[in-house]
C-alpha positions in Angstrom: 34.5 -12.9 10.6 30.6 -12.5 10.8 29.2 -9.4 8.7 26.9 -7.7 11.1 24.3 -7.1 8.6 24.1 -11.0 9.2 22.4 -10.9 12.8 19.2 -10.3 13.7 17.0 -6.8 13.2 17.0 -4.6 16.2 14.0 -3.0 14.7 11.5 -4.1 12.2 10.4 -0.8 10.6 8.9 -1.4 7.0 5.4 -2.2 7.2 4.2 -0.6 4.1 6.4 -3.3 2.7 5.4 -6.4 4.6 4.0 -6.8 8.4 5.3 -9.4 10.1 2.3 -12.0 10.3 -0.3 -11.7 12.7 -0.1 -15.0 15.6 -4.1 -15.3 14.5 -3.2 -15.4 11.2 -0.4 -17.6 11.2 -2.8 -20.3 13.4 -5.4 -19.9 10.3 -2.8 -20.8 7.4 -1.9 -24.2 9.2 -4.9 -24.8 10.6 -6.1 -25.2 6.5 -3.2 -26.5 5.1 -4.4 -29.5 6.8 -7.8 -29.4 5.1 -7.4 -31.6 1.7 -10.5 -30.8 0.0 -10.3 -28.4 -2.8 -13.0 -25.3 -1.9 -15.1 -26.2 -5.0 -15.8 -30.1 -4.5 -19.1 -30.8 -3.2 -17.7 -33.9 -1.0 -17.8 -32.7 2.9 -13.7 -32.1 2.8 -14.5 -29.7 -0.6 -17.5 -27.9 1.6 -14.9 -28.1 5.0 -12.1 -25.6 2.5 -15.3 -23.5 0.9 -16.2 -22.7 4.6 -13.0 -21.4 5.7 -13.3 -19.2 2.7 -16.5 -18.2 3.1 -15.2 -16.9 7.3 -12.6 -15.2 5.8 -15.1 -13.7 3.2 -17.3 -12.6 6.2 -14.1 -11.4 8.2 -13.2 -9.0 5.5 -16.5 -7.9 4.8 -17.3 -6.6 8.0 -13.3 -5.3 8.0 -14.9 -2.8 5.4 -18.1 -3.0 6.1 -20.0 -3.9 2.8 -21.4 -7.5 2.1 -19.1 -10.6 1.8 -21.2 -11.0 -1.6 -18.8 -8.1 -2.6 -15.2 -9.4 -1.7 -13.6 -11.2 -4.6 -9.8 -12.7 -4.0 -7.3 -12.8 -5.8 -3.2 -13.3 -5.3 -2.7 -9.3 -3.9 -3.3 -5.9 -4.7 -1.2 -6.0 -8.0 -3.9 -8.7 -9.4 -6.9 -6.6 -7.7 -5.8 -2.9 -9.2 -5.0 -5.2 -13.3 -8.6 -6.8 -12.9 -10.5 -3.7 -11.0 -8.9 -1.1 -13.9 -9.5 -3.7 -16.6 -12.8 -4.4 -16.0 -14.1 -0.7 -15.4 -12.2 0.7 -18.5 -14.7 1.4 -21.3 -13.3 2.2 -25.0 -13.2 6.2 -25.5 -13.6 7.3 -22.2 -10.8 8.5 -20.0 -8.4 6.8 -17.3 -7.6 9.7 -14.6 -5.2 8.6 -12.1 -2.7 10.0 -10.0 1.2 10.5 -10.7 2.0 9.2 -7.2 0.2 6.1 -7.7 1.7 2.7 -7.6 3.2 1.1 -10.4 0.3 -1.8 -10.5 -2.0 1.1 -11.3 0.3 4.1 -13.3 1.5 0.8 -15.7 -1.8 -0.8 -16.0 -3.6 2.7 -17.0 -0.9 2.9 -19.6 -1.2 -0.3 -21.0 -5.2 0.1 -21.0 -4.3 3.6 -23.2 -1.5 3.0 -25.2 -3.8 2.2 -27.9 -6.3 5.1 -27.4 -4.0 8.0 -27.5 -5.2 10.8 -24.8 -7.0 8.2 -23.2 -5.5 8.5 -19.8 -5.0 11.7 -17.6 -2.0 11.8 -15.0 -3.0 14.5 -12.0 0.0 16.2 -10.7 0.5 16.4 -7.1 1.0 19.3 -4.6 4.0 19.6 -2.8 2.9 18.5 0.3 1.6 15.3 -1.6 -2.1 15.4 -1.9 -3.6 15.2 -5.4 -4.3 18.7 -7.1 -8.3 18.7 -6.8 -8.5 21.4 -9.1 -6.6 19.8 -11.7 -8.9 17.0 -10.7 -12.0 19.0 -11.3 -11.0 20.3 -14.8 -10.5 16.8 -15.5 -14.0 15.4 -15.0 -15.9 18.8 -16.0 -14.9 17.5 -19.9 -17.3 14.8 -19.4 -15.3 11.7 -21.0 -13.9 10.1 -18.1 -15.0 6.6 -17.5 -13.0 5.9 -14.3 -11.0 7.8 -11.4 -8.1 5.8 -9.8 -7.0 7.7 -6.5 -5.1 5.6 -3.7 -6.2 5.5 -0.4 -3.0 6.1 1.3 0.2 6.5 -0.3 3.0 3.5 0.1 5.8 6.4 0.8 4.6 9.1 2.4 1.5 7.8 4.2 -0.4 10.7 2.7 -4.2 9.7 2.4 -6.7 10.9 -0.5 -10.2 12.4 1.1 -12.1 10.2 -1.2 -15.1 11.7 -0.1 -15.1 14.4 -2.2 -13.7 12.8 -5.4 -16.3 10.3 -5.3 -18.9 12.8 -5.1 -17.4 14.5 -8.1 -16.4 11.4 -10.5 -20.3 10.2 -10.2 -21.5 13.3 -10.8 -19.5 13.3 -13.7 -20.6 9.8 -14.9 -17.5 7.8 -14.2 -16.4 5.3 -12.2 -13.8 5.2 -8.5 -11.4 2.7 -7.7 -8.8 3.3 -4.9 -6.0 1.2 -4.4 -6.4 0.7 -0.7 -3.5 -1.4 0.1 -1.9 0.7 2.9 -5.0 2.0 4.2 -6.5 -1.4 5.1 -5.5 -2.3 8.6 -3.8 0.9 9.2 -7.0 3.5 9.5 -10.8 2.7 9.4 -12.1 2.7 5.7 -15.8 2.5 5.9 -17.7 0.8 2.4 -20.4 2.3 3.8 -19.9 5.9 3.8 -16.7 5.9 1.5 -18.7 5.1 -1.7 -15.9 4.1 -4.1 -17.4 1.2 -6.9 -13.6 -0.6 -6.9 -10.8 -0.8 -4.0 -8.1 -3.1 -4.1 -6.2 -4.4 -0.9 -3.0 -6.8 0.1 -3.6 -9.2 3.3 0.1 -8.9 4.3 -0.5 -5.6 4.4 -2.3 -5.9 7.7 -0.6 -9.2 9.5 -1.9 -11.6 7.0 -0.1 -14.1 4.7 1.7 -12.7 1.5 -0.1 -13.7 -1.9 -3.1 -13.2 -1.0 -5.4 -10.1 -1.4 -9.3 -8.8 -2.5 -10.6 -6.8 -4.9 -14.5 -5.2 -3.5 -17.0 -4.5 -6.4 -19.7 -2.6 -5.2 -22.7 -4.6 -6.1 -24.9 -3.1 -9.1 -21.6 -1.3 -10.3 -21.5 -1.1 -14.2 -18.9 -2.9 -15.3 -18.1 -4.2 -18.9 -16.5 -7.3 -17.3 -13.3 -8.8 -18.6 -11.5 -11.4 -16.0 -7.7 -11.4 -15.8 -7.9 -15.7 -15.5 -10.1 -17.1 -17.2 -11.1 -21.0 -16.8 -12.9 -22.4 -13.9 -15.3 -19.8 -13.4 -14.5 -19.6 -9.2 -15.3 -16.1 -7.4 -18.4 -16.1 -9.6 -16.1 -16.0 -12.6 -14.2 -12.9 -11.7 -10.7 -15.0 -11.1 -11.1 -18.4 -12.2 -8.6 -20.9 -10.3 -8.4 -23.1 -7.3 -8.9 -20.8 -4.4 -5.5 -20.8 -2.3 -7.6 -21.8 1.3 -4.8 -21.3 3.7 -3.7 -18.0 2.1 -7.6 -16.9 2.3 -8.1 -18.3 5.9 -5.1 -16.4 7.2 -6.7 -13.1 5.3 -9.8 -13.5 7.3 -7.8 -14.0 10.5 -5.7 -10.9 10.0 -9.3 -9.1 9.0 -10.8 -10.3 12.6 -7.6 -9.1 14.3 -7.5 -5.4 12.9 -11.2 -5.4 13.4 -10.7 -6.3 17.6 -7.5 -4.0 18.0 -7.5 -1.0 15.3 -9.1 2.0 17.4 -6.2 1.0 20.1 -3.2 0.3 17.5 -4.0 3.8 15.4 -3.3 5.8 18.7 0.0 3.8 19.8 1.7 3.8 16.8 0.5 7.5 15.7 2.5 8.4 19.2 5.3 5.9 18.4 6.0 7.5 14.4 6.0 11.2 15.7 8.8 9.7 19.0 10.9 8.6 15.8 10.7 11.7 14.1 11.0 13.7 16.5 14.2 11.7 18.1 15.7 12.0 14.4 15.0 15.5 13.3 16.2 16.9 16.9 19.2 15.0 16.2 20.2 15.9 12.9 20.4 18.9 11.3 19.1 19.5 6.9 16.0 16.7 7.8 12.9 16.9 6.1 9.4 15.3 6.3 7.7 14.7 3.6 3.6 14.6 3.5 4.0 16.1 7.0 1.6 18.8 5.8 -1.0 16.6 4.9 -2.9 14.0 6.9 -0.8 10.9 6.8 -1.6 7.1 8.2 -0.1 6.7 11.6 2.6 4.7 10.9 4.6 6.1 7.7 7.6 8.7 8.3 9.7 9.4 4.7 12.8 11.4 5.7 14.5 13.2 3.5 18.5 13.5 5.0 20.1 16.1 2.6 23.3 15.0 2.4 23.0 11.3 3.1 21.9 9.1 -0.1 19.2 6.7 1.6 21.8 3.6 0.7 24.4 4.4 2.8 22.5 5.3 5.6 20.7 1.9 5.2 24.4 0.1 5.0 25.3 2.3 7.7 22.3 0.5 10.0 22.0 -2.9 8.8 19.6 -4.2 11.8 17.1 -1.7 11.2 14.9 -2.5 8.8 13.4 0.2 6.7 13.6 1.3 3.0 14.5 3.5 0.4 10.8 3.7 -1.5 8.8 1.2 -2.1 9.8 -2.5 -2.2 8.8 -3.2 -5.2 10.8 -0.6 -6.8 13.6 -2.1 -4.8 17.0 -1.8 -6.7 15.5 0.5 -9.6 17.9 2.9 -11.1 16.1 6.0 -10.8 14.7 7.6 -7.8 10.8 7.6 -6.5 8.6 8.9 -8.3 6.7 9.8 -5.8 8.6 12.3 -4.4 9.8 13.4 -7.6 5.9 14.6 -8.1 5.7 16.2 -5.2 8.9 18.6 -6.5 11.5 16.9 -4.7 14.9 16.8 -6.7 16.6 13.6 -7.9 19.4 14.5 -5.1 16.8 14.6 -2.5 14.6 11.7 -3.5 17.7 9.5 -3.6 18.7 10.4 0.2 14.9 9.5 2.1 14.5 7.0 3.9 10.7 5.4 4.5 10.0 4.2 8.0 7.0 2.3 8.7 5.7 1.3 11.9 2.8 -1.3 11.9 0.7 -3.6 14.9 3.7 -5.3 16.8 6.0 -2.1 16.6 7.7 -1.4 20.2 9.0 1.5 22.3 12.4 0.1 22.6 12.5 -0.9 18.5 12.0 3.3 18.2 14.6 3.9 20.7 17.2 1.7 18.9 16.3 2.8 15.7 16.0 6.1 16.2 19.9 5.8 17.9 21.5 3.7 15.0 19.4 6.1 12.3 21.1 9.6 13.5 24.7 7.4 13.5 24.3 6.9 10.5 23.4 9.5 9.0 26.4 11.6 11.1 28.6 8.7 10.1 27.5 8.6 5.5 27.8 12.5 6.1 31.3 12.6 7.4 32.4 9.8 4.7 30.9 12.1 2.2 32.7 14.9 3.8 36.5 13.2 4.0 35.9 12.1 0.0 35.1 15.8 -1.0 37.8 17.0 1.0 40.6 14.6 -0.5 39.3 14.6 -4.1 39.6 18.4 -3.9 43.4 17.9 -2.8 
């Protein structure tokens, strides 16, 4: 007999973990793969691959409007945070980060301080998951902080840091910004331009393009005691030596040119599509809560908390919906997010939300489906919960 959790998803709803890839995008990887030069021969099948990269490069660039000068890629975010934190951290000054950043950034701050006790600052958060600026403030009126590492947009709750203001405040303080931008890229205009952070990291599959594949921007004539991750061929003007993966890059770019055509008209849809799904769900079922709700949030993000209902047996309960229980790559761990735990949530709670994330190619009808099979199962883990209280107590 076929397990059901074997057919196909009724409803793709974990962007923040990967999109599905963008048709452009996918059209860009194997239109390279059939290039056989390697991007930094001089022969005309080297200089075919280096102009691919260089589009992408361009694509990107005016993505986030700075210069293509400024884009530097590397195999994803994870890489881009280790070399953007790495290169900006200077011996005796302070790390300050936030406790609901990702792991690629909370570990890598640690690792950067665990030889320079009180070298690193964790910010609480507020409850409604923004960053406590006055904490924030205290932080940089000391006057040894060499960097600020903020996130653009949270991976679980959508919440998004106004990184106008904490720019402002870390230069006037002498230190460094980077923002790990990975959900924001794709999902809501971030403008180099005006938004003057010196580092931000990004993830092309993220946004509709290939997975392994991602940039790290360096605004040029930032001070930076450089220190590559790679070290060797001395590609991407020696920041990440290697051969450049072309088709992975190409399909970047594509993705880049994509969100650039369709953004203004996909932020409104799927804004209007996450608050049908929440409001479907929490009309539905009783003891819901949404967290970040208080605080602006990207359009397509919806953690719900289901007191009651521990997140994996509402996800067993729905097994062609895809969503998730925190962030992929904290898939599996053995204690809950630590993300919501910052924001005051208990353990209890933490361990029954459920992230939903709605992305590019999201649909009416997936919402309508999901939003159906999420409230049975929720009613359904409930009542199972119910029946085993009720029989252990006899």
């Amino acid at each position: 007999m076929r397990d059901e959790s074997d057919g196909p998803v009724s409803a793709y709803l974990d962007y923040n973990a990967t999109a599905p890839i963008r048709p452009e995008a996918l059209a860009a990887v194997v239109d390279a793969l059939q290039v056989v030069g390697n991007a930094s021969s001089v022969h005309h099948p080297g200089r075919d691959a280096a102009y691919r990269v260089e589009v992408a490069r361009r694509h990107l660039a005016d993505l986030l409007n700075c210069s293509p000068g400024e884009i530097i890629f590397t195999s994803g975010a994870t890489e881009a945070n280790n070399l953007a934190l790495r290169a900006a951290h200077r011996r005796g000054a302070r790390i300050v980060t936030g406790s609901a950043e990702h792991p690629a950034v909370l570990e890598t701050s640690r690792d950067l301080a665990q030889n320079e006790p009180g070298s690193l600052t964790v910010l609480p958060m507020r409850a409604d998951g923004l960053v406590e600026t006055v904490a924030l403030e205290e932080e940089l009126g000391r006057g040894d902080v060499g960097l600020v590492s903020l996130m653009a947009a949270n991976n679980e709750t959508g919440v998004l840091t106004d990184l106008t203001p904490v720019v402002k405040a870390a230069h006037a303080a002498g230190a460094l910004v980077h923002t790990d931008a990975t959900q924001m890229i794709g999902r809501l205009t971030l403008d180099l331009s005006e938004v003057d952070v010196d580092l931000l990291s990004l993830s092309a599959h993220k946004f509709g393009g290939p997975q392994g594949v991602g940039a790290l921007f360096v605004r040029r004539g930032t001070p930076l005691p450089f220190r590559p991750l790679i070290t060797g061929g001395g590609q991407e003007k020696g920041w990440r030596a290697g051969t450049l993966n072309v088709p992975g890059i190409a399909g970047a770019g594509a993705a880049a040119a994509a969100v650039s055509r369709d953004l203004a008209d996909d932020v409104a849809r799927v804004t209007q599509l996450r608050d049908q799904l929440e409001h479907m769900v929490t009309t539905a079922v009783d003891g819901c809560r949404i967290n970040g709700q208080q605080a602006p949030r990207l359009p397509g993000v919806a953690s719900i908390t289901f007191a009651g209902a521990p997140a994996d047996a509402v996800m067993a309960a729905m097994p062609r919906i895809a969503a998730s229980d925190g962030s992929a790559c904290a898939s599996g761990a053995p204690t809950p997010s630590h993300v919501l735990l910052a924001m005051g949530l208990s353990r209890e709670e933490a361990e029954c939300t459920v992230r939903f994330s709605l992305g590019y190619a999201t649909t009416a009808d997936e919402i309508a489906v999901a939003a159906e099979a999420v409230v049975r199962a929720v009613h359904q883990v409930r009542a199972a919960m119910a029946a085993t209280a009720g029989a252990a107590a006899h």
